[in-house]
C-alpha positions as CSV (number, residue, x, y, z in Angstrom):
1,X,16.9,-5.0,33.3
2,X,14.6,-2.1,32.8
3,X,12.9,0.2,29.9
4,X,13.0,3.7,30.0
5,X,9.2,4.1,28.4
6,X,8.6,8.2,28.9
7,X,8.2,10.2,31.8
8,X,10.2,8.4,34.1
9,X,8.2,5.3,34.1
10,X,10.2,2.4,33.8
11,X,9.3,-1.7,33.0
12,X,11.1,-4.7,33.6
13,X,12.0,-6.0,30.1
14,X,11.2,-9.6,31.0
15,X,7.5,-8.3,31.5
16,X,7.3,-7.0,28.0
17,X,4.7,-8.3,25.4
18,X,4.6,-5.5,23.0
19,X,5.2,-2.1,22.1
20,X,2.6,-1.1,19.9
21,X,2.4,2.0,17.6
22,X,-1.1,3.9,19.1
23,X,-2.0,5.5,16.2
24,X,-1.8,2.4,13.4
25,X,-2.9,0.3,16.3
26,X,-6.2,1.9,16.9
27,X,-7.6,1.8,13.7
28,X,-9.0,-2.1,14.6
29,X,-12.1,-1.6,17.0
30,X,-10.7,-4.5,19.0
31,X,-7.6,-2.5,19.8
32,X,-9.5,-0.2,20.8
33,X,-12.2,-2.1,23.3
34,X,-9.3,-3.8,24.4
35,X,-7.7,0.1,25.9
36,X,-10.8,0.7,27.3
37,X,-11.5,-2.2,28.8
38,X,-8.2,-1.7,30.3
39,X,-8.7,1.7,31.5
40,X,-12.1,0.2,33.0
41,X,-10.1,-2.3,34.8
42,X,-7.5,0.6,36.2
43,X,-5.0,-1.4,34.7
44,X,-3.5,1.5,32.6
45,X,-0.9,4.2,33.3
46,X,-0.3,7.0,31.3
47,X,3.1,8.3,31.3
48,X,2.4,11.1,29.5
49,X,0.2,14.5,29.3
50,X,0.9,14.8,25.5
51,X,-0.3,12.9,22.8
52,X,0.0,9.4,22.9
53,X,2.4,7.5,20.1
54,X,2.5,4.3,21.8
55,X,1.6,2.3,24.2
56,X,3.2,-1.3,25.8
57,X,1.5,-3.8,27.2
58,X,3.2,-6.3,30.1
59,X,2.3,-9.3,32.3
60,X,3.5,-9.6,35.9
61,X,3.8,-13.3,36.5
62,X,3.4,-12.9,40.1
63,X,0.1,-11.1,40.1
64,X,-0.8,-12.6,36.4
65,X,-2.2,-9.9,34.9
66,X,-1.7,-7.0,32.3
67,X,-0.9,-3.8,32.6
68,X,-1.2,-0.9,29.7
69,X,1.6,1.6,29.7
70,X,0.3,4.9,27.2
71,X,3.2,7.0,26.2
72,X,4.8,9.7,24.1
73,X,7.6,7.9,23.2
74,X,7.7,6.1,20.0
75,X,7.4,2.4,19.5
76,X,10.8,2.9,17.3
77,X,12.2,4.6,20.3
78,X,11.1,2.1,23.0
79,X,12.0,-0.7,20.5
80,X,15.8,0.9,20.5
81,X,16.1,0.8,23.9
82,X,14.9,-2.7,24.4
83,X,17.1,-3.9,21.5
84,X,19.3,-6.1,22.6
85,X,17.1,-7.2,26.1
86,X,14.1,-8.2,24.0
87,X,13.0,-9.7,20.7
88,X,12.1,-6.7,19.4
C-alpha cells in the first residue's frame, strides 16, 4: 500500500521509519546534521514549495538506503493516513 505525503508524492508504507514533526524535531543539532547530510547525499525530496511541517524518512531494502521526504503536510495528518498500514 501507499502514503499520500503532499504534493502528489507518494511512499510505500512498508518503507516507512518515521514521520517526524520538522519543527520540534529540529531543535536537536543531530536532527539537524542528519537533514543536511542528507541533502548532501541527494537523498532528500521536497514535496513542497511552502513551509516544511514534517518530514518522513524511509529505507528501500533493495537499494538499502534512506531517503528524506520534506513536506507540508502534518505528521498528524501523514500519521492518519498510515493508521491502520503502520504502527503509527
Amino acid at each position: 500500500m501507499y502514503v499520500h505525503i503532499g504534493n502528489g508524492a507518494m511512499v510505500k508504507d512498508s518503507e516507512i521509519i518515521g514521520v517526524f514533526d520538522i519543527e520540534r524535531a529540529t531543535v536537536s543539532q543531530d536532527t539537524r546534521e542528519y537533514l543536511r547530510t542528507a541533502a548532501a547525499r541527494k537523498r532528500d525530496v521536497s514535496c513542497t514549495e511552502e513551509i516544511p511541517r514534517s518530514f518522513v524518512v524511509t529505507f528501500d531494502r533493495e537499494i538499502l538506503d534512506e531517503r528524506v521526504y520534506v513536506s507540508r503536510v502534518s505528521p498528524r495528518t501523514i500519521a492518519g493516513r498510515a493508521k491502520g498500514k503502520l504502527d503509527v
